[in-house]
N, C-alpha and C positions, 0 to 999 in steps of 0.2 A: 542421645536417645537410646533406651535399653528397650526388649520385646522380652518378654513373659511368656512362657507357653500355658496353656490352660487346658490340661488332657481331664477326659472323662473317666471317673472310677467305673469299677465292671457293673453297680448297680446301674447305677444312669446306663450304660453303655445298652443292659440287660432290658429296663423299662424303655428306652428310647426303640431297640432292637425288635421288641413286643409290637406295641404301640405303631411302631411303623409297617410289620407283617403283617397287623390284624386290619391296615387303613389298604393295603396292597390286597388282601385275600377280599375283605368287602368290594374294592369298586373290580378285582379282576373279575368276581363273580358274576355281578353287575353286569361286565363287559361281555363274557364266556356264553353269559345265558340268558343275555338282554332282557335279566330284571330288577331295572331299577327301581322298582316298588318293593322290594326283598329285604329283610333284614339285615341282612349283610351290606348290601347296598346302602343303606341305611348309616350305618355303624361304620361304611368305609368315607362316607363322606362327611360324617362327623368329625370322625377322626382326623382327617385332611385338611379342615375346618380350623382344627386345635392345633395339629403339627406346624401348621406355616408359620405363624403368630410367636408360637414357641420356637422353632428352629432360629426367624431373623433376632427374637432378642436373647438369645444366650448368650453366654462366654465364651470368645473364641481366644482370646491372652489376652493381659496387659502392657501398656507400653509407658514408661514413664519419660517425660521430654525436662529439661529445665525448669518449665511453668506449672507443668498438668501431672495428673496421672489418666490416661485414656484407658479403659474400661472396653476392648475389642469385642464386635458383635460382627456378623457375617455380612450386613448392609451398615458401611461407615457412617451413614447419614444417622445410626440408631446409634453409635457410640457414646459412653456415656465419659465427659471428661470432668475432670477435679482437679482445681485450681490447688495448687502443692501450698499455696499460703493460708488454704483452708484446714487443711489436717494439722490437729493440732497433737494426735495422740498416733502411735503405730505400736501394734503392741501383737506377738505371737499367741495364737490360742491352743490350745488342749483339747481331747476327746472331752475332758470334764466339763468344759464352757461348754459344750453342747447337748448335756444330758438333759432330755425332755423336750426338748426342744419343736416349738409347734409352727407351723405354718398359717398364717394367716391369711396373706394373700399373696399365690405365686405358684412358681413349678415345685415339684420335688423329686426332680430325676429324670422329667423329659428333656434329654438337653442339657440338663446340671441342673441346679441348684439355686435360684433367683427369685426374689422378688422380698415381702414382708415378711419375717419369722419372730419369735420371741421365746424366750426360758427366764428361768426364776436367775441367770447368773447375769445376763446382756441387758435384759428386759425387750425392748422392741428393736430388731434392727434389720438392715436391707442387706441381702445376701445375694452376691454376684459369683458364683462360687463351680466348678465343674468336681468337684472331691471332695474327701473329707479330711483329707492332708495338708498339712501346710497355711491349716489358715491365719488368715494377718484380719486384727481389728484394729479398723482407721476411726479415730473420732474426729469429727467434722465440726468444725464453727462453735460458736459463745451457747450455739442448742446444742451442742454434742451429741449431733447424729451418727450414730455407729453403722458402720459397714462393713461389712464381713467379705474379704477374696481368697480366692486358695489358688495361688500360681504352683507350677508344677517345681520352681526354686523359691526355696525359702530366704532367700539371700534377698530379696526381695525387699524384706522388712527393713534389714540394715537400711539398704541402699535407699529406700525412701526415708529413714531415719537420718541419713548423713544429709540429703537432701532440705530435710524440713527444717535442721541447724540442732535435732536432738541425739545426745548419745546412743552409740549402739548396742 
């Protein structure tokens, strides 16, 4: 069994950092000046609302075993695993595979990088992602679902390549 580390780029690091101040300054105001009917108040509990949902499903690494490749989130029970006999493709990507690149449905930066995206080079695919380094596109099954990971080693690729029986 190998572990992955999955560290945050300063953007994520920068919107997560935000995002987290502004859900702390709402509910301490909240707290400071027992008004919970306040704007801020407001905006902190929203906030707090979004942050939890987002923090338990991010990327926290990858771990690949003999069978799987496991997809690390902060509560294991959300883990997400792939059967190593399912990927049928492992392929490095470029700044260029991401040019334009839209969000459809998911994070973009609280936390990394996850869920539905697509551009004119991928077309639609799921991103499990904490940067913009390093990324590896896996294609999955006879649908050739693409999924997009960025471990903080690119070695990664290989070694899921040696894995699946394809050249490195």
């Amino acid at each position: 069994m190998k572990t992955y580390k999955a560290s945050l780029n300063i953007t994520a690091k920068i919107i997560t950092g935000v995002v987290l101040l502004a859900a702390i300054y709402g509910i301490g105001t909240a707290i400071i000046y027992n008004a919970w009917d306040s704007v801020q108040a407001l905006l902190g509990v929203l906030l707090t609302i979004l942050i939890i949902p987002a923090y338990l499903h991010s990327v926290t690494g990858y771990q690949i075993t003999d069978e799987k490749l496991i997809i690390k989130r902060p509560l294991s029970m959300l883990d997400k695993q792939i059967p190593l006999s399912e990927i049928k493709r492992v392929q490095l990507l470029t700044s260029n595979d991401f040019k334009w690149t839209v969000r459809t449905f998911g994070d973009g930066g609280l936390f990394g990088y996850y869920g539905l995206f697509s551009n004119s080079r991928l077309g639609s695919f799921r991103m499990y992602a904490t940067n913009n380094k390093n990324r590896i596109l896996l294609i999955l099954g006879e649908a050739e679902i693409e999924i997009v990971l960025s471990p903080d080693d690119p070695t990664m690729a290989a070694d899921l390549k040696k894995l699946i029986g394809k050249p490195a």
